[in-house]
N, CA, C and O atoms as CSV, one atom per row, in Angstrom:
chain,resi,resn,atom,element,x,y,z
A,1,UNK,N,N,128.683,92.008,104.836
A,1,UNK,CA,C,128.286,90.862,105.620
A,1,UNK,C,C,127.625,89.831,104.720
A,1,UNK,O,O,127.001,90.183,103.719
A,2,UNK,N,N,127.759,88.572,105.068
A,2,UNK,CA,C,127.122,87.472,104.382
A,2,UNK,C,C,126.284,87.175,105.262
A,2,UNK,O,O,126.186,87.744,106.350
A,3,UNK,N,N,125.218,85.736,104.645
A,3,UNK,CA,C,124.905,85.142,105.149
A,3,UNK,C,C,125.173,83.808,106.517
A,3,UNK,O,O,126.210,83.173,106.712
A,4,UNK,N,N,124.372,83.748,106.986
A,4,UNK,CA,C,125.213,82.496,107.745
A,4,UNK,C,C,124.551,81.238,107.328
A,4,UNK,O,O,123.326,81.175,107.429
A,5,UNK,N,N,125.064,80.469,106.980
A,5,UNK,CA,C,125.457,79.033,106.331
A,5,UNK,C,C,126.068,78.168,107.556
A,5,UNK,O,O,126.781,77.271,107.107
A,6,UNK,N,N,125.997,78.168,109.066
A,6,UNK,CA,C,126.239,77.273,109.578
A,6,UNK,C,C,125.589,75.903,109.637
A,6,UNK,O,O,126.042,74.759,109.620
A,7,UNK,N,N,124.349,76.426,109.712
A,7,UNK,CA,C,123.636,75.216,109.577
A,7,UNK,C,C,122.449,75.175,108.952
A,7,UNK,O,O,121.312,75.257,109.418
A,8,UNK,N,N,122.926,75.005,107.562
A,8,UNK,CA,C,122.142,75.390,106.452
A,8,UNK,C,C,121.717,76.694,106.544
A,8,UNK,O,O,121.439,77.159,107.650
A,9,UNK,N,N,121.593,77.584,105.189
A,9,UNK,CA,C,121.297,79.165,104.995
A,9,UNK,C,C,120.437,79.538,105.741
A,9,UNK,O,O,119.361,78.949,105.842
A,10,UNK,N,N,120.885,81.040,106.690
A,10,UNK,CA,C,120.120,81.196,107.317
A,10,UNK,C,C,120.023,82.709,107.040
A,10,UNK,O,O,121.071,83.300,107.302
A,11,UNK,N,N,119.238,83.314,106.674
A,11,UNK,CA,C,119.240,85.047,106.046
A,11,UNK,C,C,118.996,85.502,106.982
A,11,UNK,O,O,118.966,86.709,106.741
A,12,UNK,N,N,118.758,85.331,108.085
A,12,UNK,CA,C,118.789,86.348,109.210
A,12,UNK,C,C,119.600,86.593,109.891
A,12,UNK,O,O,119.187,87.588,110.487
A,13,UNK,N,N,120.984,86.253,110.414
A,13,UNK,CA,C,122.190,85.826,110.396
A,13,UNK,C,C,122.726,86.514,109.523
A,13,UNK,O,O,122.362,86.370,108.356
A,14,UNK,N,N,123.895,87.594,109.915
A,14,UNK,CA,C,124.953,88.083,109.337
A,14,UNK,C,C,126.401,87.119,110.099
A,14,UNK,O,O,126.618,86.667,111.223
A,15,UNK,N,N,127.244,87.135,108.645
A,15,UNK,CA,C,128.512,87.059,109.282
A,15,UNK,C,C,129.471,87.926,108.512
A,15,UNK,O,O,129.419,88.772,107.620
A,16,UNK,N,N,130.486,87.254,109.361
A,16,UNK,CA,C,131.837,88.120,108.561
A,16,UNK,C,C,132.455,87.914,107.176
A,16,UNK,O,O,132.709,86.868,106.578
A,17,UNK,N,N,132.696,89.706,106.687
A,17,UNK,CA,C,133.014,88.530,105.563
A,17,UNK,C,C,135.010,88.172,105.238
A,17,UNK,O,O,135.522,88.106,104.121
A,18,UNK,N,N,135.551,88.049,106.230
A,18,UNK,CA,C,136.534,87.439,106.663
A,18,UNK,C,C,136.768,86.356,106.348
A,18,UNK,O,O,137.722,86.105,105.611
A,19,UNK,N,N,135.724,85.156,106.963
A,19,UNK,CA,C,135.825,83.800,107.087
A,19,UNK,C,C,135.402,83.368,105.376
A,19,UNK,O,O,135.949,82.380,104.885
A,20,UNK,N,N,134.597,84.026,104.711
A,20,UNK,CA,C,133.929,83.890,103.256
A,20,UNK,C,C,135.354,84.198,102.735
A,20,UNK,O,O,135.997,83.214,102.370
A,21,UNK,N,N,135.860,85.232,102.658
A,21,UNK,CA,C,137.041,85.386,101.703
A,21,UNK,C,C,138.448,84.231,102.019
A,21,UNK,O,O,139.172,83.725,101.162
A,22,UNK,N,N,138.511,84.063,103.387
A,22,UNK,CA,C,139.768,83.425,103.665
A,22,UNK,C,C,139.209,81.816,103.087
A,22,UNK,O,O,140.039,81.060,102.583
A,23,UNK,N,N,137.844,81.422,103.206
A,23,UNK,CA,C,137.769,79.874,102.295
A,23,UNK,C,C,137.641,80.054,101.390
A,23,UNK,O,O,137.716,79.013,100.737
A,24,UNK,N,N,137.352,81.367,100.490
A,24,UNK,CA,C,137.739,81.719,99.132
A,24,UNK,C,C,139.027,81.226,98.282
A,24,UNK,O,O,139.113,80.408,97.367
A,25,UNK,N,N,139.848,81.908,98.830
A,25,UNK,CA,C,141.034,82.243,99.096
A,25,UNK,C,C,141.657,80.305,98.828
A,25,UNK,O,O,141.863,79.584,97.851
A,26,UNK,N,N,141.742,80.170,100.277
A,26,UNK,CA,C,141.874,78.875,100.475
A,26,UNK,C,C,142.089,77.783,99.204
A,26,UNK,O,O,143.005,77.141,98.691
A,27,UNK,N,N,140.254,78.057,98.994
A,27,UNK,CA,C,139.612,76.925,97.658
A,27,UNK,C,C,140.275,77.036,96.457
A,27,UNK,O,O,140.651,76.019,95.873
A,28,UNK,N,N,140.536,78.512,95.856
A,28,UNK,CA,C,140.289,79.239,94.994
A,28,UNK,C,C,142.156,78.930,94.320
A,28,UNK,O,O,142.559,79.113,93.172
A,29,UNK,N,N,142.778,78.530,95.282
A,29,UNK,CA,C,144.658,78.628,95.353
A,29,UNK,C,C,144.629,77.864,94.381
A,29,UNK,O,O,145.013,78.290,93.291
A,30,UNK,N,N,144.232,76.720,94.500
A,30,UNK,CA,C,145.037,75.779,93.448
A,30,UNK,C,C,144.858,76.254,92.016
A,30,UNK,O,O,145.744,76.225,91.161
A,31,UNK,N,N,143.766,76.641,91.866
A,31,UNK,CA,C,143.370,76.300,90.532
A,31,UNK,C,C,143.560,77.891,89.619
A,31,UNK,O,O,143.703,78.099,88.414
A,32,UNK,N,N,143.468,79.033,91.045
A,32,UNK,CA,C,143.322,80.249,89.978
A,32,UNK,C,C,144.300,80.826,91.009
A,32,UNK,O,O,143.776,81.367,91.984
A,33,UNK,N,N,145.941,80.788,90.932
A,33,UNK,CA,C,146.550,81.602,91.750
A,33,UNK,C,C,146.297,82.727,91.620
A,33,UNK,O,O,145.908,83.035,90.494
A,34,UNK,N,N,146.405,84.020,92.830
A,34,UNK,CA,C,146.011,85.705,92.541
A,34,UNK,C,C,145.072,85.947,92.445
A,34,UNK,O,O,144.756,87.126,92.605
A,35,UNK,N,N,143.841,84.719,92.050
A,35,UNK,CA,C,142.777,85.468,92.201
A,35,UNK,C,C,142.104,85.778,93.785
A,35,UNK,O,O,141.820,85.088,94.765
A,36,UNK,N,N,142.043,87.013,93.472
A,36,UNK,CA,C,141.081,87.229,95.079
A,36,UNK,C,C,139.313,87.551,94.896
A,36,UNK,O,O,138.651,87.644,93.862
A,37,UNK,N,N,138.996,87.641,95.995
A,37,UNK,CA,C,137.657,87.304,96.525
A,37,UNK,C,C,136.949,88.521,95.429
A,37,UNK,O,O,136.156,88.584,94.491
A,38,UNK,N,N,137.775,89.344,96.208
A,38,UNK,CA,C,137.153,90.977,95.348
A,38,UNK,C,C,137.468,90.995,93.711
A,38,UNK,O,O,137.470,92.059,93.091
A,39,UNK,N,N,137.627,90.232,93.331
A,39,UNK,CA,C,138.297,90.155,91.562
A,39,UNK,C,C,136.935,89.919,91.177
A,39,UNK,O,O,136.559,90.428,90.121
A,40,UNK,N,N,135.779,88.929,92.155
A,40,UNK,CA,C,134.678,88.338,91.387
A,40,UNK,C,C,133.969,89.927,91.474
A,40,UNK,O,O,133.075,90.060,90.638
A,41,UNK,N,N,134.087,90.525,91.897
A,41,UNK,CA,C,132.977,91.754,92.126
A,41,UNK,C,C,133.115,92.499,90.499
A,41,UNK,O,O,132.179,92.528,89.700
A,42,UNK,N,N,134.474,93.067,90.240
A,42,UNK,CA,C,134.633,93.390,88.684
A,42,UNK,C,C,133.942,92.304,87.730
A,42,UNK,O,O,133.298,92.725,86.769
A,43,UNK,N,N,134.031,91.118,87.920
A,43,UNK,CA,C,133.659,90.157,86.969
A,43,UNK,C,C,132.084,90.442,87.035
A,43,UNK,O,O,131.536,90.598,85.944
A,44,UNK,N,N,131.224,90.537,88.286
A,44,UNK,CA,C,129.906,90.306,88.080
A,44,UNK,C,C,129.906,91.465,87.476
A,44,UNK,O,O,129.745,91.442,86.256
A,45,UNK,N,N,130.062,92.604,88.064
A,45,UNK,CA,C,129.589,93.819,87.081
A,45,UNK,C,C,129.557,93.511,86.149
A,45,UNK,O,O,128.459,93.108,85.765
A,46,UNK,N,N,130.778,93.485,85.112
A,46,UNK,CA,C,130.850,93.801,83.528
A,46,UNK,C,C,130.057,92.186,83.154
A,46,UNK,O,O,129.589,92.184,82.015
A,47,UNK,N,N,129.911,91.262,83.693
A,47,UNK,CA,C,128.811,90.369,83.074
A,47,UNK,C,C,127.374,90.781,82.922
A,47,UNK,O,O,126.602,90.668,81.970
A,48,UNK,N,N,127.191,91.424,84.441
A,48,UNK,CA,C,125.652,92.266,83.928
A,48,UNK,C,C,125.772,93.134,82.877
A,48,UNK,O,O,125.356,92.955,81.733
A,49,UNK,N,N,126.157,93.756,83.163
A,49,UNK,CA,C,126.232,95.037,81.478
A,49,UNK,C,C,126.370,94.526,80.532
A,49,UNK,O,O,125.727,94.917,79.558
A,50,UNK,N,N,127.536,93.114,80.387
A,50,UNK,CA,C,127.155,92.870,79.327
A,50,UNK,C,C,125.414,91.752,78.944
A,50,UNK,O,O,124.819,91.447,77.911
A,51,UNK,N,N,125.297,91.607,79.737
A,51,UNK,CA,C,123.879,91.218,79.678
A,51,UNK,C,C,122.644,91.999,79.440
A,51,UNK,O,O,121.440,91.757,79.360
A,52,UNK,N,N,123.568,93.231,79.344
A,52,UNK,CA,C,122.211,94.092,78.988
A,52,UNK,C,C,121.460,94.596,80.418
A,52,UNK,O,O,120.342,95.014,80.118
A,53,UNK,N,N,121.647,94.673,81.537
A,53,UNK,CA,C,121.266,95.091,82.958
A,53,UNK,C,C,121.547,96.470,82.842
A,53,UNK,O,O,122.685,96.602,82.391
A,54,UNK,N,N,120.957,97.630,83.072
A,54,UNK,CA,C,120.828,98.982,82.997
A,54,UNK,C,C,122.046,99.036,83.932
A,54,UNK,O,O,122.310,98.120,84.710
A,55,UNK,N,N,122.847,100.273,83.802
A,55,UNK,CA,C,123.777,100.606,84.602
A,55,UNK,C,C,123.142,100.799,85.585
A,55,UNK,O,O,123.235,99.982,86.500
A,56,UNK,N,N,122.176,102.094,85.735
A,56,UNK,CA,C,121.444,101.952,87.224
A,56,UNK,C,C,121.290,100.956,88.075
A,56,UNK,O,O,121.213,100.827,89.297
A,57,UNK,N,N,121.263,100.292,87.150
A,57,UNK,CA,C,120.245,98.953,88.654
A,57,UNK,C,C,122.227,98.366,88.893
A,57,UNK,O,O,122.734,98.657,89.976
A,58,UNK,N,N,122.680,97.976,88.354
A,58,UNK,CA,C,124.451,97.149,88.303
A,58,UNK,C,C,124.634,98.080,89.396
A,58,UNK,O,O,124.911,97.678,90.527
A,59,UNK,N,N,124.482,99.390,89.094
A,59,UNK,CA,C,125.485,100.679,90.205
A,59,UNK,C,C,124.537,100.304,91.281
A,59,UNK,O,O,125.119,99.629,92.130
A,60,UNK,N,N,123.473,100.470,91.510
A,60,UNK,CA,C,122.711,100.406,92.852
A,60,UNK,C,C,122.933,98.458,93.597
A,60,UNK,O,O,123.005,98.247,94.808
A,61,UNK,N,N,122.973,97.757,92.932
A,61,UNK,CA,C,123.046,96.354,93.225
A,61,UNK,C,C,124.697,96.290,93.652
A,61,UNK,O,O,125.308,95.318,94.095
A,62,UNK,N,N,125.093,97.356,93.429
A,62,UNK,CA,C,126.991,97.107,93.837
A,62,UNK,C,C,127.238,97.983,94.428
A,62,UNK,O,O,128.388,97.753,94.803
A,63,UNK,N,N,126.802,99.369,95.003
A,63,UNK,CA,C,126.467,100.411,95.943
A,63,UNK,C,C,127.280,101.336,95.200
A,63,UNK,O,O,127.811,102.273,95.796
A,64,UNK,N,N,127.456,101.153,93.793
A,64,UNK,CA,C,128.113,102.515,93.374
A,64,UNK,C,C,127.148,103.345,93.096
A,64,UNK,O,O,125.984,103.271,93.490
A,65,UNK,N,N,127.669,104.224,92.347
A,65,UNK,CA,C,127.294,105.685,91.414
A,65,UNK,C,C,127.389,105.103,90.127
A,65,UNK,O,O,128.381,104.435,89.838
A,66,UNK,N,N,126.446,105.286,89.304
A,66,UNK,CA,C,126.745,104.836,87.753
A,66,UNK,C,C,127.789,105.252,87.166
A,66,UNK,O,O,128.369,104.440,86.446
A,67,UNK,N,N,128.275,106.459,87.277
A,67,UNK,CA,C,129.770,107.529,87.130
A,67,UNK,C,C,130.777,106.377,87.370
A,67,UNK,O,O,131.698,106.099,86.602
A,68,UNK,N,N,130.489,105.744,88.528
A,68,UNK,CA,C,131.956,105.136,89.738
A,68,UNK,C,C,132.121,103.886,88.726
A,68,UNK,O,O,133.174,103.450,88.259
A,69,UNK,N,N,130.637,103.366,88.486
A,69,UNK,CA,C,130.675,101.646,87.719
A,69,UNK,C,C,131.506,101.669,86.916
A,69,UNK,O,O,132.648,101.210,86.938
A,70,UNK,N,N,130.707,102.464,85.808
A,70,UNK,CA,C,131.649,103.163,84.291
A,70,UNK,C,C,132.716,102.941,84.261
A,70,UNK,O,O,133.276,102.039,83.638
A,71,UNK,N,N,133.334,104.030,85.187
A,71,UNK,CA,C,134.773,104.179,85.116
A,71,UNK,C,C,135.833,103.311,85.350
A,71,UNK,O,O,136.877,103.163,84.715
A,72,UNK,N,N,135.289,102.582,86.671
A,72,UNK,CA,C,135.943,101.463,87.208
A,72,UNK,C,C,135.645,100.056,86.977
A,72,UNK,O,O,136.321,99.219,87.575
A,73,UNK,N,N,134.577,99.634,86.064
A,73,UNK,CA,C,134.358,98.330,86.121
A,73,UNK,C,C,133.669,97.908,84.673
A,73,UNK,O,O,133.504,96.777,84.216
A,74,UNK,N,N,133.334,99.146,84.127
A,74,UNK,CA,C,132.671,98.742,82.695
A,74,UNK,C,C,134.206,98.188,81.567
A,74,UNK,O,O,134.778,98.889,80.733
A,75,UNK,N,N,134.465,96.989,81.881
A,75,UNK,CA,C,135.677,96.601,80.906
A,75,UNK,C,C,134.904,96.535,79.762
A,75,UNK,O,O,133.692,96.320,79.805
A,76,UNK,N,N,135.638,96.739,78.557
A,76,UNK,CA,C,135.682,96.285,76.815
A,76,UNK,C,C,135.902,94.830,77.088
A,76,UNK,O,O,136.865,94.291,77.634
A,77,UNK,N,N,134.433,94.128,76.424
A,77,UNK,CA,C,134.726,92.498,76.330
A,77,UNK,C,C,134.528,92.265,74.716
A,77,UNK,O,O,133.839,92.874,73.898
A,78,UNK,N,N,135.298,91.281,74.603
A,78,UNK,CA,C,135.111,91.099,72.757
A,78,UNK,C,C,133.413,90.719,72.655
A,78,UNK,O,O,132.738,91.158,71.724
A,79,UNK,N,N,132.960,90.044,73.492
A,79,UNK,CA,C,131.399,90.339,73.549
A,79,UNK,C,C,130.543,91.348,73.527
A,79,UNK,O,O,129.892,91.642,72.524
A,80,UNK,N,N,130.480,91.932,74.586
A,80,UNK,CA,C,130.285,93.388,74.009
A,80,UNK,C,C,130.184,94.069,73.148
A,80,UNK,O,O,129.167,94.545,72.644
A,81,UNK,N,N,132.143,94.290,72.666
A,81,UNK,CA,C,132.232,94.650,71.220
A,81,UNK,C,C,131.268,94.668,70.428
A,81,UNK,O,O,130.437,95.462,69.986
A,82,UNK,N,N,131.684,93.170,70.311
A,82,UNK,CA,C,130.900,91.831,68.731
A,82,UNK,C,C,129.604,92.541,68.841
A,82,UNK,O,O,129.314,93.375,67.983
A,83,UNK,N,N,128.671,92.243,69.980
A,83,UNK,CA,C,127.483,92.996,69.966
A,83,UNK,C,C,127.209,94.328,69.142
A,83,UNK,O,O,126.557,94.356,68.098
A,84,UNK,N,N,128.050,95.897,70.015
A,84,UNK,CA,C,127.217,96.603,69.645
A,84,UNK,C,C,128.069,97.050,68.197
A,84,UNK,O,O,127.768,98.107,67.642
A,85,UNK,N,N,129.051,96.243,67.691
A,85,UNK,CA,C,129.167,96.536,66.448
A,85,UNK,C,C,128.122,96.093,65.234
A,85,UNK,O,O,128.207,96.627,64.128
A,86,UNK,N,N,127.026,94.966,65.558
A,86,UNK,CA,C,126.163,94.161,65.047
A,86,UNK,C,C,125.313,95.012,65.186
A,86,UNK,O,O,124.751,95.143,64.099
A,87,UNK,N,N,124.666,96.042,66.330
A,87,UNK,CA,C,123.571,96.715,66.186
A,87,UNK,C,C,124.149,97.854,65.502
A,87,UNK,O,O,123.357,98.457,64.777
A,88,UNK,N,N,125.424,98.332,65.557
A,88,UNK,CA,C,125.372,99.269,64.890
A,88,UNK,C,C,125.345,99.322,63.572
A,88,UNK,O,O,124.980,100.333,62.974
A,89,UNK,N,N,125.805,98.021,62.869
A,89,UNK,CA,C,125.205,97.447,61.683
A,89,UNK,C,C,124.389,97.646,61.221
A,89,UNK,O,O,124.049,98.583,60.498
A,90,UNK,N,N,123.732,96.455,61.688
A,90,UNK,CA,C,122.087,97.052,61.543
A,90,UNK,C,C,121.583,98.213,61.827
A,90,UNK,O,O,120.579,98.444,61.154
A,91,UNK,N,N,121.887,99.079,62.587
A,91,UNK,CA,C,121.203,100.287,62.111
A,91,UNK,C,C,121.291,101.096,60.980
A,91,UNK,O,O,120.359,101.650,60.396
A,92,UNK,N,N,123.035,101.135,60.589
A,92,UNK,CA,C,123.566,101.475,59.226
A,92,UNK,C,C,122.927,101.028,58.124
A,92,UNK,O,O,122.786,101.801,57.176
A,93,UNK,N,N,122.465,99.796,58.065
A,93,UNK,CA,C,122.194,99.340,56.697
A,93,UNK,C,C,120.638,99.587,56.575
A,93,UNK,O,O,120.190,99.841,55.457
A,94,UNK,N,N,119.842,99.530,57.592
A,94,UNK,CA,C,118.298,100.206,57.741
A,94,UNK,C,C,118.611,101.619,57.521
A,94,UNK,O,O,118.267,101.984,56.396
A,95,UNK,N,N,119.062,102.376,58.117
A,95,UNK,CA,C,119.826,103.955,57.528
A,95,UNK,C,C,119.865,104.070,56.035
A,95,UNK,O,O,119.092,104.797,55.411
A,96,UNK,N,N,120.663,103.431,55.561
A,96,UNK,CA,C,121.275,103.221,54.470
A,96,UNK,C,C,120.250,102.640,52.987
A,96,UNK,O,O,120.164,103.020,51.820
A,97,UNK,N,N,119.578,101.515,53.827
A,97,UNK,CA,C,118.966,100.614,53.415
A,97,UNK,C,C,119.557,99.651,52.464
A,97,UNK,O,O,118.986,99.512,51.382
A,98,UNK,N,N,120.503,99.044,52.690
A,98,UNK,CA,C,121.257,98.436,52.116
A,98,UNK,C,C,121.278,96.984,52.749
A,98,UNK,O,O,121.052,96.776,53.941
A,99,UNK,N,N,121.637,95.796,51.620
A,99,UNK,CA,C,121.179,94.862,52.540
A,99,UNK,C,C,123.004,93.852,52.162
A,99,UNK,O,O,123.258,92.797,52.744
């Protein structure tokens, strides 16, 4: 359920989320054919993680299981990557001590 936004946000007010996806949908045609409503849900995940947001809190803020996130939504982003190849760097060369 969403919010209701009829007349101006109102958080006490549930609606459907029918009418949210179908002006999704709608808006969303021209510019990004195929994409659907539920595509943004994969996207927020793997942006939190890659932001560094504990899986816990991503899995509980998206009603999974940290197991379920993982499996299903933790994509490989060249960000990511880039990242933890840089810490793992740096840990190597502090290891190592090599500069």
């Amino acid at each position: 359920m969403f919010p209701s936004f009829d007349d101006g946000p109102d958080f006490t007010r549930l609606r459907s989320a029918k009418p949210v996806t179908d002006l999704f949908t709608k808006r969303a045609r021209k510019q990004f054919p195929g994409l659907r409503f539920h595509d943004l849900r994969g996207s927020h995940e793997t942006a939190l993680l890659d932001a560094g947001v504990p899986v816990h809190v991503v899995a509980a803020r998206c009603g999974h299981d940290p197991a379920v996130l993982l499996k299903s939504y933790a994509k490989r982003t060249k960000g990511a990557d880039t990242s933890a190849a840089k810490i793992i760097g740096n840990m190597s060369k502090a290891i190592l001590g090599t500069d």
